[in-house]
DRENGUTI-545822 format. One line per 2 residues: for each residue x, y, z of C-alpha. Coordinates in steps of 0.001 Angstrom, whole numbers, plus 500000, padded with zeros to 6 digits. Layout:
! DRENGUTI-545822
X/Y/Z | ...
END
This chain:
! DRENGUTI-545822
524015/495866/468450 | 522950/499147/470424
524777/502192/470459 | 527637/502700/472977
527852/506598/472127 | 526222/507475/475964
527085/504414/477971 | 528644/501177/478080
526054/498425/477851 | 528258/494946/476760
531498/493776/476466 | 533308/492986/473475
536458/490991/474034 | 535958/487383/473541
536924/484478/475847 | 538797/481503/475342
537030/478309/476227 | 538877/475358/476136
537464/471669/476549 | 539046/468405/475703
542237/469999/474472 | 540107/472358/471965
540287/475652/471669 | 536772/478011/470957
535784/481564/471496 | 532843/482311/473177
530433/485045/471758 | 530720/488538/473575
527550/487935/475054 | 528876/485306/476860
531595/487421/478138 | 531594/488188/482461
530973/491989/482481 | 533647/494107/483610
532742/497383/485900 | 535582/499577/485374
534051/502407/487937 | 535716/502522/491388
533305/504208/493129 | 534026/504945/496561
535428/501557/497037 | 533954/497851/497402
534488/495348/494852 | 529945/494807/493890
529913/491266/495340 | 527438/490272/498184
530227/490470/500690 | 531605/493423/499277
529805/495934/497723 | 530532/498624/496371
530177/501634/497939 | 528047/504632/496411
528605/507658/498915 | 528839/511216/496491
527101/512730/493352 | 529893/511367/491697
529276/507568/491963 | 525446/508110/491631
526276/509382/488107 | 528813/506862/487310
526511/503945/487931 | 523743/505986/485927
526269/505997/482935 | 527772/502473/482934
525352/499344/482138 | 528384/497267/482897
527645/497616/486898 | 524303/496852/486807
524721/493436/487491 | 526992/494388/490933
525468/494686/494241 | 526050/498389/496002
525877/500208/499219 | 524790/503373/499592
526901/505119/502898 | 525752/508666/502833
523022/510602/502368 | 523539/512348/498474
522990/515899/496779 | 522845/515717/492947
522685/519523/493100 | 519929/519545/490020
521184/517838/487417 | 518853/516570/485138
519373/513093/483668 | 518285/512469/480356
518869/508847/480287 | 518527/506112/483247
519894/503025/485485 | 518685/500187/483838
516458/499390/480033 | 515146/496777/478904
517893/495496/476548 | 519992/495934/479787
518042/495887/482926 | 519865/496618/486161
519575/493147/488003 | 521990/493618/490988
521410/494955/494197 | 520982/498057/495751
520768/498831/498940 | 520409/502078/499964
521068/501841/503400 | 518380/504228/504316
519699/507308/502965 | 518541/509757/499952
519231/510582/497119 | 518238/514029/496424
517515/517057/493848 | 517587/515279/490879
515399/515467/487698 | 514500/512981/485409
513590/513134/482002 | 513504/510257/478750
512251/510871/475954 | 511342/507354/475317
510568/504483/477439 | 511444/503861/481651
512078/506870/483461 | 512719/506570/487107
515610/506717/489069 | 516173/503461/487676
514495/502732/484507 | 514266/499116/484431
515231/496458/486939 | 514795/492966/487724
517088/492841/490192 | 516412/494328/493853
515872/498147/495574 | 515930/498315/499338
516205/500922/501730 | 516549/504062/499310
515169/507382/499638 | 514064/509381/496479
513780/512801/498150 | 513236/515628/495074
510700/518559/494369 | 512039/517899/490699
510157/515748/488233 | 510485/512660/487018
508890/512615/483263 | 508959/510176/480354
507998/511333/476345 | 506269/507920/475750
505609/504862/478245 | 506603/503526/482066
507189/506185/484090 | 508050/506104/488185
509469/508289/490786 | 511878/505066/491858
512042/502479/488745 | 509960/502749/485519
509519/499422/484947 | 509498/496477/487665
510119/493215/486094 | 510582/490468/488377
511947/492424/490578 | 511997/493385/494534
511480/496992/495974 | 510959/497385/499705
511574/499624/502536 | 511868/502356/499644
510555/505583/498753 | 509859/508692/496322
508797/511508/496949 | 509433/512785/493114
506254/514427/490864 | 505595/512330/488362
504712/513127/485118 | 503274/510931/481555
502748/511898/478235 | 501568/508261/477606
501238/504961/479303 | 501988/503859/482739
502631/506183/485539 | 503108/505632/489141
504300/507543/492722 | 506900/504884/492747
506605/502645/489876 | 505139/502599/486636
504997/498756/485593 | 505196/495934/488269
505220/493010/486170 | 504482/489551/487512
506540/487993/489723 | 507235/491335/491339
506962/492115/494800 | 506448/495960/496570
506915/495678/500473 | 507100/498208/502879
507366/501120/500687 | 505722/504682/499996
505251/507494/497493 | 504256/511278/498457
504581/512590/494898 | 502179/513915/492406
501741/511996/489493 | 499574/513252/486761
499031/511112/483326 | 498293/513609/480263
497195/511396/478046 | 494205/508721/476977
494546/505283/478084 | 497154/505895/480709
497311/503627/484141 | 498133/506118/486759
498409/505387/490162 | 500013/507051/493621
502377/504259/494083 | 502237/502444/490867
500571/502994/487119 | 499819/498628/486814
500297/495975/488991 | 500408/492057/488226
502826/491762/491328 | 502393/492126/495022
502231/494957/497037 | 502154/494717/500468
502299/496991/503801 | 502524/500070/501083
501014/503688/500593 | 500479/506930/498775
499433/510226/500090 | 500240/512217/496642
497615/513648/494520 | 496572/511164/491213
495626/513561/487951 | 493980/511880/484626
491065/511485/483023 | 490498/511013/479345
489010/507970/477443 | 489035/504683/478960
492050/506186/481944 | 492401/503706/484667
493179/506244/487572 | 493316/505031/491422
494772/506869/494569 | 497091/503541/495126
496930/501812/491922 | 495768/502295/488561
495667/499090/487328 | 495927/495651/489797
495987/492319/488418 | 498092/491076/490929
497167/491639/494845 | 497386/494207/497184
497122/494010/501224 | 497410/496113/503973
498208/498910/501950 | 496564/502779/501653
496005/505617/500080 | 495468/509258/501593
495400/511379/498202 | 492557/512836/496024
491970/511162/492610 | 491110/513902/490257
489481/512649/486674 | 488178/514451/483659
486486/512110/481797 | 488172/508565/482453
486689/505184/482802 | 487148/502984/485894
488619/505588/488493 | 488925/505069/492581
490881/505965/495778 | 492406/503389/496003
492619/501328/492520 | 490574/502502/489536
490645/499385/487972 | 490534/496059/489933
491220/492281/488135 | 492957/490429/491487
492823/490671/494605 | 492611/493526/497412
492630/493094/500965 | 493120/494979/504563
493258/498162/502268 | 491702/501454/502518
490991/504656/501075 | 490754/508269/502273
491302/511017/499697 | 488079/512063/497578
487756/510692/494210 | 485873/513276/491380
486636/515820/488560 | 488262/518506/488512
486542/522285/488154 | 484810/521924/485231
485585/518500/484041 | 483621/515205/483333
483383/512785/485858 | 483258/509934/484058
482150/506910/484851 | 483198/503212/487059
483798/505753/489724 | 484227/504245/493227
485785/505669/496670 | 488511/502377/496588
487847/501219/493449 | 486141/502305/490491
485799/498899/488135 | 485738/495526/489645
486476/492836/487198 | 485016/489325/487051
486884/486896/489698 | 488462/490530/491367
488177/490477/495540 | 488368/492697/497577
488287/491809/501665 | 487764/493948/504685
488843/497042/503321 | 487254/500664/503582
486628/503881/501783 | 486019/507156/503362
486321/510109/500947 | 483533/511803/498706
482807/510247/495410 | 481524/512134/492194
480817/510304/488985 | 478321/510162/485945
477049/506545/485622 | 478228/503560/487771
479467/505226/490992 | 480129/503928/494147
481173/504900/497910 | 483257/501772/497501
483253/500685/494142 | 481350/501524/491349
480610/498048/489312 | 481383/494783/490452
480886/492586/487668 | 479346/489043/487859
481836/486540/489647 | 483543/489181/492019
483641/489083/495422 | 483445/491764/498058
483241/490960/501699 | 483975/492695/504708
483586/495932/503042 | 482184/499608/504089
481771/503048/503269 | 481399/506561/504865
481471/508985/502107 | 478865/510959/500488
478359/509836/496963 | 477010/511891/493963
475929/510704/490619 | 474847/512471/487244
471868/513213/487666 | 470115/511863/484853
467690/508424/484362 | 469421/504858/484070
472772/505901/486124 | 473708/503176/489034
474766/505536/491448 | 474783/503590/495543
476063/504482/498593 | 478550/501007/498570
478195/499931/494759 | 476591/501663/491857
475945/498361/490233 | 476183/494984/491710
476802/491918/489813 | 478798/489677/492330
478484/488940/495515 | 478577/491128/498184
478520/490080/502036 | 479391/491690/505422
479177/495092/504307 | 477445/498609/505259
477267/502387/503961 | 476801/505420/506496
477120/507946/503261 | 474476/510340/501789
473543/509633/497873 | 472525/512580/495777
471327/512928/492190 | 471148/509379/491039
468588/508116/488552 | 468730/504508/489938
470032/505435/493550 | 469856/503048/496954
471504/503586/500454 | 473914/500630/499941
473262/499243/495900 | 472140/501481/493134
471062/498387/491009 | 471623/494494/492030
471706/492575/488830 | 469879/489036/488454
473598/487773/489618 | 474046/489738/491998
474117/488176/495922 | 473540/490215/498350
473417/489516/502185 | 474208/490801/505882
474637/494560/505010 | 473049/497854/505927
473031/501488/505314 | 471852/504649/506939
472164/507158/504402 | 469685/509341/503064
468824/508719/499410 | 467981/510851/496449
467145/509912/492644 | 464924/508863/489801
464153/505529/491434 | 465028/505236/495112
465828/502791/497779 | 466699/502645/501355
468871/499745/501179 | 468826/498504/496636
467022/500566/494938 | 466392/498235/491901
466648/494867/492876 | 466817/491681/489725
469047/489142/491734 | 469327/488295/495776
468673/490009/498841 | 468949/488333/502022
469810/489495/505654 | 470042/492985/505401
468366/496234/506114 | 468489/499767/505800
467382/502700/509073 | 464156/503940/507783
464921/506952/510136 | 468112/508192/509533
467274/507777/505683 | 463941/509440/505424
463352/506463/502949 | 460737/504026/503694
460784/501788/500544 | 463794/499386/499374
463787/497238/496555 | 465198/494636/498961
466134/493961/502683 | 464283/494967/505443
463736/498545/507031 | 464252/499231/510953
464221/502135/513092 | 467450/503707/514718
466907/501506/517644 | 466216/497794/516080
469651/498998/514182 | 471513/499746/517099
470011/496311/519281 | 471553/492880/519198
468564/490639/518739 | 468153/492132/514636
471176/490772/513839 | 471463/487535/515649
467658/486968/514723 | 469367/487102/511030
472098/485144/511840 | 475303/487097/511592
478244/486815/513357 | 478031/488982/515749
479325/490316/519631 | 477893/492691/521672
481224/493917/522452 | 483633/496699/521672
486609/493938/521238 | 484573/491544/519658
486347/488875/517332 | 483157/487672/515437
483005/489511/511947 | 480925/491960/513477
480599/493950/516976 | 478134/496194/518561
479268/499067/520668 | 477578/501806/522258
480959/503980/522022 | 481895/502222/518532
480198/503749/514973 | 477786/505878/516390
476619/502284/518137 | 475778/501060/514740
477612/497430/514453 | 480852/497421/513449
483308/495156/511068 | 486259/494075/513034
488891/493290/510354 | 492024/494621/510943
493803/497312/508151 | 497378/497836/509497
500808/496284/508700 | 500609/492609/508803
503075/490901/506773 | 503562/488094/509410
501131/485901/511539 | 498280/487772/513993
498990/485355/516155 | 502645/484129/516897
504274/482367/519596 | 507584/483075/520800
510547/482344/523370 | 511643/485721/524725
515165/485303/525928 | 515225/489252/528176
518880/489871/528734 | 519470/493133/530826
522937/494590/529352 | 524377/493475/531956
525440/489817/531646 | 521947/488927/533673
519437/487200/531939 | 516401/487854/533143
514332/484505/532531 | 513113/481976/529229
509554/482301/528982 | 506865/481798/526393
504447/484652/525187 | 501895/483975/522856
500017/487121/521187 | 497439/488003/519092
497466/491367/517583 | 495131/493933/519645
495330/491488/522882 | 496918/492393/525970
499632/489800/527142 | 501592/489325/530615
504982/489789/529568 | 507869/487181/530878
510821/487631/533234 | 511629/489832/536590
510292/493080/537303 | 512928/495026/536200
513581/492694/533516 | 509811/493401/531757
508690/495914/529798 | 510092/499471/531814
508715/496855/534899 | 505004/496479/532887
503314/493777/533447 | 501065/493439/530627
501751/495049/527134 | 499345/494694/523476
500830/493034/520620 | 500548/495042/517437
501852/492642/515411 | 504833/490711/514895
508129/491451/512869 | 511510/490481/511512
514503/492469/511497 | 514431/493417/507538
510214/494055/507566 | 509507/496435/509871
506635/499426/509758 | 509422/501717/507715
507282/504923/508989 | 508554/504908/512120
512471/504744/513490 | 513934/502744/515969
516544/503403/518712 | 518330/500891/521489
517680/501811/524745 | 520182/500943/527690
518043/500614/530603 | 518437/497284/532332
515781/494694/529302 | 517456/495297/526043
514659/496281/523884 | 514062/498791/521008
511853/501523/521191 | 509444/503272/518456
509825/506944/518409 | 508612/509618/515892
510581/512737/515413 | 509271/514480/518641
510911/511701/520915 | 506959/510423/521486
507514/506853/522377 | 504848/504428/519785
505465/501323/521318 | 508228/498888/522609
510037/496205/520322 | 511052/492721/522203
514356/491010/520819 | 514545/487413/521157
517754/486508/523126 | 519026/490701/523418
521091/491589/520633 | 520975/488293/518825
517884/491000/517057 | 521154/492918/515082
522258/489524/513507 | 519252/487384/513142
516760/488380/510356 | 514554/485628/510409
513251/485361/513584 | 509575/486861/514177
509282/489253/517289 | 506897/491253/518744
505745/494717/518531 | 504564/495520/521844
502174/499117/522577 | 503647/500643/525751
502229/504023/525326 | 502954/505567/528849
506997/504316/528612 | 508889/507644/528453
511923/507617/526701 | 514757/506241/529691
516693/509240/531577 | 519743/506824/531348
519664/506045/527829 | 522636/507149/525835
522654/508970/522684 | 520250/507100/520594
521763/504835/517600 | 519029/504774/515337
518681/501655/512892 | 516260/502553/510435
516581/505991/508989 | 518778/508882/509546
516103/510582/510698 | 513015/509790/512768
509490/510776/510286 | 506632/511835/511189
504412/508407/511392 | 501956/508236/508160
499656/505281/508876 | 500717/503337/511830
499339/500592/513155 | 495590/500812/514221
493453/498534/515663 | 490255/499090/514049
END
């Protein structure tokens, strides 16, 4: 039985149980658990939770396992003046499987440190986080393994609308922005980390938002700076390890590596599945240190069966062997489709290192994709694949980079397996030879008739809604991938009865919009009964009341159509957001609506004091909705 010299973790009295006139006693793990805390009132049922407002009740649930099953309500944003916890909510003998809901307020100036395993503002859970805000400068470290600024170890469990912006820090293990472990069966929506997190030790998983995944993360980022680097390290601006999948999600932060295996800007090591994702921050060593190698601007190692779909990198890459703009080795059986990079990309300068401006080394197949970077000091270097193995398949891509190395290549620069549909600007290169594809000047790259003579999918148009588009005003008129990166966790395309009630007892009319995400649509009803009397709005996607972009706030605004507007901490007005039937939005959190891009709509003269729904305050927007 564990110690109960720091906290209560079971209870001891029996029960009686009687059936058929007999008499037993049930084991004390059989016993209903009894929180004795009052917190600041509630009772921890669904209907009634209890109610976590002061320093006070943070600590109490902290030191009581026998809440942890009890669903709470955070009502005020909370100080912990600097304590420093040495032990945390939830472990593994006793995980904290309730509910907590944090009602959009932080919890703040606290530090975190346990000597053994699952540190985190809560350690380990299986239950569900929403709606809390980590805010500390303070760090969150653990002695041995799972280490996150917001739970240590995610088993089962649900986070969303959630962040940290805690430094983390591991002596071993798994270390994430916001989680360390997400086992399977877990699911990360709508949620962010802005910490450091920095993994002193060999074969750690470190990532900006989370050290391993075998869950789902979805409509998630990290901006934070990621710090490893010895043996065999899986390091990645997002993710370190993903076995699980990842969509529209990002990363903004640098990846810094001294000597680690399988490193990227996104996820250093990829085994599932990664899609409408991208990359920014620059992924090499730090002064002085070894690059290592599987180095990739989104990911560094792409496992056999791995995907990865329309995603991006953009940041520098430096590596020794195996380094990619986008990844650095896709192994036979992966997929990546849909794909591009703009980066410069450096390798180490030596014979026999795979060093290409998309993929170092190519062993799966790779389709719809192009590279724009420079690639210096390769031995084996090419403009889009450093080396395409005999199973690698490789079609309708390009590159313009220029290209230096041992052996070089406009487009592959050693070539064993398939080449087919692709080409490389002999111009903007300097390179005439490829191992594969075909070379054409700036202006066959830029012209229609060398891609539809190769059959691609392709529009000349700068809306275009083939896989491809070609735009004089769109990637320096090179063509461009279409795919779309922001949040998307519900259909493009959605239809919907709008039901435009005007606060005053008038409603306005039924109609029917449907909308596809980047289109413009004529909205329904009266003119002062549409969109601040607009016609015609875009729909950037559509949403529910619990999953919306959690970056930016949301006020009511009285002024005759009963919609919500998008507003960042200036007042700047993002877009519009329709409620189905007026303020059935506050009570129904099913339905799907639609996010509507009014730029121009100032914020109304007649509105009153805003009541803001999602946040106490309105952020700064990191990663909004784009239409790429």
């Amino acid at each position: 039985m564990p110690s109960l010299t720091t906290r209560t973790v079971a209870v001891l009295t029996t029960v009686p149980l009687t059936v058929l006139g007999l008499t037993a006693v049930a084991p004390p793990s059989l016993a209903a658990p009894l929180c004795s805390q009052p917190f600041s009132g509630g009772a921890g049922t669904t209907a009634d939770p209890y109610l976590i407002s002061s320093a006070a009740d943070v600590t109490a649930l902290n030191s009581d396992g026998l809440c942890w099953a009890s669903t709470f309500l955070q009502t005020a944003n909370i100080d912990m003046g600097g304590v420093k916890w040495n032990a945390t909510t939830g472990t593994s003998a006793y995980p904290f499987s309730g509910t907590y809901d944090g009602g959009n307020f932080t919890i703040s100036n606290l530090e975190i440190y346990v000597s053994l395993n699952h540190a985190g503002l809560f350690g380990y859970v299986t239950g569900t986080i929403r709606s809390i805000r980590f805010d500390t400068a303070l760090p969150v470290e653990v002695g041995n393994d799972y280490v996150g600024g917001l739970v240590g170890y995610l088993d089962g469990g649900t986070i969303s609308n959630s962040s940290s912006t805690a430094p983390v820090e591991a002596d071993d293990g798994y270390a994430g922005g916001l989680v360390g472990y997400a086992a399977t069966g877990s699911s990360i929506d709508a949620s962010h980390a802005t910490g450091s997190v920095v993994a002193d030790t060999s074969d750690a998983y470190a990532g900006g938002l989370v050290g391993e995944n075998f869950g789902s993360i979805r409509d998630s980022y990290a901006t934070g700076t990621v710090e490893g680097g010895y043996s065999d390290d899986k390091i990645g601006g997002l993710i370190g390890s993903n076995y699980g999948s990842v969509t529209h999600s990002y990363a903004t932060g640098n990846v810094l590596n001294d000597g680690g295996e399988a490193v990227g800007g996104l996820v250093g090591e990829n085994g599932g599945t990664v899609a409408h994702s991208y990359a920014t921050g620059n992924v090499g060593p730090a002064s002085g240190d070894d690059p290592g190698d599987y180095i990739g601007g989104l990911i560094g190692l792409q496992e056999t069966d791995a995907v990865v779909t329309n995603s991006y990198a953009t940041g520098t890459v430096i590596g020794n062997d195996y380094v990619g703009g986008l990844v650095g080795s896709a192994e036979s059986g992966s997929l990546a489709s849909g794909v591009y990079a703009t980066g410069v990309v450096t390798g180490g300068s030596t014979a026999d290192v795979y060093v290409g401006g998309l993929l170092g080394l190519n062993k799966g197949t790779l389709t719809n994709c192009y590279a724009s970077g420079d690639v210096q000091d390769g031995g084996d270097a090419g403009g889009l694949v450093g080396v395409n193995s005999s199973s690698g398949i490789l079609s309708n891509c390009y590159s313009l980079g220029t290209v230096s190395g041992d052996a070089e290549g406009g487009l592959v620069a050693v070539n064993r397996g398939s080449v087919t549909n692709s080409f490389w600007d002999t111009v903007t290169s300097d390179e005439p030879e490829s191992a594969g594809g075909t070379g054409k000047t700036t202006a066959e790259m830029k012209s229609l008739t060398t891609f539809i003579n190769a059959s691609w999918s392709i529009t000349e148009s700068c809306g275009a809604t083939t896989i491809w588009g070609l735009c004089s005003t769109r990637n320096s008129g090179y063509p461009y991938l279409t795919f779309y990166t922001g949040s998307s966790s519900s259909p493009a395309t959605q239809t919907e009865t709008l039901n435009l009630d005007n606060n005053s007892g008038v409603t306005c009319a039924n109609s029917t919009v449907t909308g596809t995400r980047g289109q413009w649509v004529t909205m329904p009803g009266l003119d002062d009964c549409t969109v601040a009397g607009q016609a015609d709005a875009r729909v950037l996607g559509w949403a529910t009341r619990g999953n919306f972009p959690v970056n930016i706030a949301r006020r009511q605004v009285d002024n005759g159509w009963g919609a919500y507007e998008w507003i960042n901490d200036e007042g700047e007005v993002l877009g519009v957001f329709i409620p189905a039937g007026g303020v059935t939005f506050l009570s129904n959190s099913n339905r799907l609506y639609p996010i509507i891009d009014v730029p121009e709509v100032e914020v109304s003269q007649d509105a009153p004091d805003t009541t803001d729904v999602t946040s106490q305050e309105a952020p700064t927007p990191q990663g909004a909705d784009v239409l790429v």
